[in-house]
C-alpha positions as CSV (number, residue, x, y, z in Angstrom):
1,X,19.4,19.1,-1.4
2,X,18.6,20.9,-5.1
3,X,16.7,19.9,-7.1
4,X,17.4,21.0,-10.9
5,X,14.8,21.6,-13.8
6,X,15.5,22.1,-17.3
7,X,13.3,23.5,-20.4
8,X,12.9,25.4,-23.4
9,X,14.7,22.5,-25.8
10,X,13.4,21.4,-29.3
11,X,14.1,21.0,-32.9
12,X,15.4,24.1,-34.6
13,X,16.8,25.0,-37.8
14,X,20.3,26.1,-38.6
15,X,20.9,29.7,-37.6
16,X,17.5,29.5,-35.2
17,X,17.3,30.1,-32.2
18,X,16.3,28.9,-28.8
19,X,16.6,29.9,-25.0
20,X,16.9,27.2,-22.5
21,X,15.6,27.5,-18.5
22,X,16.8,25.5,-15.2
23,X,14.7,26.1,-12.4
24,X,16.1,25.4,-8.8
25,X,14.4,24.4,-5.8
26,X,15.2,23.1,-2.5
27,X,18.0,24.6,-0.6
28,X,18.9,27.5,-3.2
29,X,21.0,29.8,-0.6
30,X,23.7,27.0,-0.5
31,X,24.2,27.5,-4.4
32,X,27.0,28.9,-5.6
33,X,28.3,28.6,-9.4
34,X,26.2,27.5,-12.1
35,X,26.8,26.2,-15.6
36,X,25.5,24.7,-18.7
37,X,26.9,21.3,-20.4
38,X,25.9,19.3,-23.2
39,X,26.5,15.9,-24.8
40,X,26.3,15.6,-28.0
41,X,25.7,11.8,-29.6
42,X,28.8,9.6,-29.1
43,X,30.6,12.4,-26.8
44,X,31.6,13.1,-23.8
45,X,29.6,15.6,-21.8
46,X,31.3,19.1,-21.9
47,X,31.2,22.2,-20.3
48,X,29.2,25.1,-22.5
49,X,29.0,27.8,-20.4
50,X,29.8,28.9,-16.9
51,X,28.6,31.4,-14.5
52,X,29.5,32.4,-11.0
53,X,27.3,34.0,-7.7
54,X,28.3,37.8,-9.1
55,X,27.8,37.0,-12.6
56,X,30.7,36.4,-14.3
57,X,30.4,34.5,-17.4
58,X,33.0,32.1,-19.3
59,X,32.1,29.7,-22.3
60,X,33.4,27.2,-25.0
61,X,35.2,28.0,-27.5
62,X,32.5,26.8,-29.8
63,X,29.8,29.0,-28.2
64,X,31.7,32.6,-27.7
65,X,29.7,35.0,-29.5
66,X,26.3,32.7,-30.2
67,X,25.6,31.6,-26.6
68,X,24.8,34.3,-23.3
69,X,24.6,33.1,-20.3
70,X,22.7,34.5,-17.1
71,X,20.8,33.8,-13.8
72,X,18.1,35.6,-12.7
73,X,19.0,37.8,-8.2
74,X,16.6,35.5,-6.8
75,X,18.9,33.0,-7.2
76,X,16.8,30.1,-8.8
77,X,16.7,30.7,-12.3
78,X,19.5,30.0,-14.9
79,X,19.4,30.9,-18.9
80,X,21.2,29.4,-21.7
81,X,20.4,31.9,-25.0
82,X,21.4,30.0,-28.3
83,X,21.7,31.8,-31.1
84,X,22.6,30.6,-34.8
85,X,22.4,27.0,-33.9
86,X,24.6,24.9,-35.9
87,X,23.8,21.0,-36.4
88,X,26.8,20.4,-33.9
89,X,25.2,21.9,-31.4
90,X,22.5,19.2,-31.2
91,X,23.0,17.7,-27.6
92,X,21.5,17.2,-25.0
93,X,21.9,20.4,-22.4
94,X,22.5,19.8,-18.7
95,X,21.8,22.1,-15.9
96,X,24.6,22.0,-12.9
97,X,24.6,24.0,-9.7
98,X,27.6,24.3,-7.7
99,X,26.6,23.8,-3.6
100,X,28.7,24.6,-0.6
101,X,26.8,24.9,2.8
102,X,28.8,24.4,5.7
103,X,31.2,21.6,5.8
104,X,28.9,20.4,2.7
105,X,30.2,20.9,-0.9
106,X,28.3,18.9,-3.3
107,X,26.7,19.6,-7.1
108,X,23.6,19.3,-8.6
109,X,22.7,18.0,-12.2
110,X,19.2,18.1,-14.3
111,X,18.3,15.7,-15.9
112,X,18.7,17.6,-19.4
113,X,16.7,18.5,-22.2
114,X,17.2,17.5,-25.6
115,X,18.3,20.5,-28.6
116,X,18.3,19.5,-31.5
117,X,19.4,21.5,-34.7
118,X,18.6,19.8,-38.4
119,X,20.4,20.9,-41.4
């Protein structure tokens, strides 16, 4: 089991800037990938940005050049830095952890934390 933590959301102005944390606890060893996602109001949840074990990142179009992703060699900690917000970027942001331990492959959601950029 992992359990998954989000934080750092808010309000923010266009071309602000905010940094988002996920915490994992539990059994972290059997986490593999990460990733961030987001759903914005009346959407369907997509994928923002993407990381694996040896940190190699991937993102959205709509991200790529605004939006780094990283973990932290302990394993536990995953970063979303957002910069020059636009108001379609207001979502909420969900933290997902990839798990394989054994015959066990399962993943692991937060349960988000709201950004939110006005105009």
């Amino acid at each position: 089991q992992v359990q998954l933590v989000e934080s750092g959301g808010g309000l923010v102005q266009t071309g602000g800037s905010l940094r988002l944390s996920c915490a994992a606890s539990g059994d972290i060893f059997g986490i593999n990938a990460m990733a961030w996602y987001r759903q914005g109001p009346g959407k369907q949840r997509e994928l923002v940005a993407h990381i694996t074990t040896r940190g190699r990142a991937a993102y959205a179009d709509s991200v790529k050049g605004r939006f780094t992703i990283s973990r932290d060699n302990t394993g536990n900690m995953l970063y979303l830095q957002m910069n020059s917000l636009k108001p379609e970027d207001t979502a909420v942001y969900y933290c997902n952890a990839g798990y394989h331990s054994g015959y066990i492959f399962d993943e692991y959601w937060g349960q988000g934390t709201q950004v939110t950029v006005s105009s």
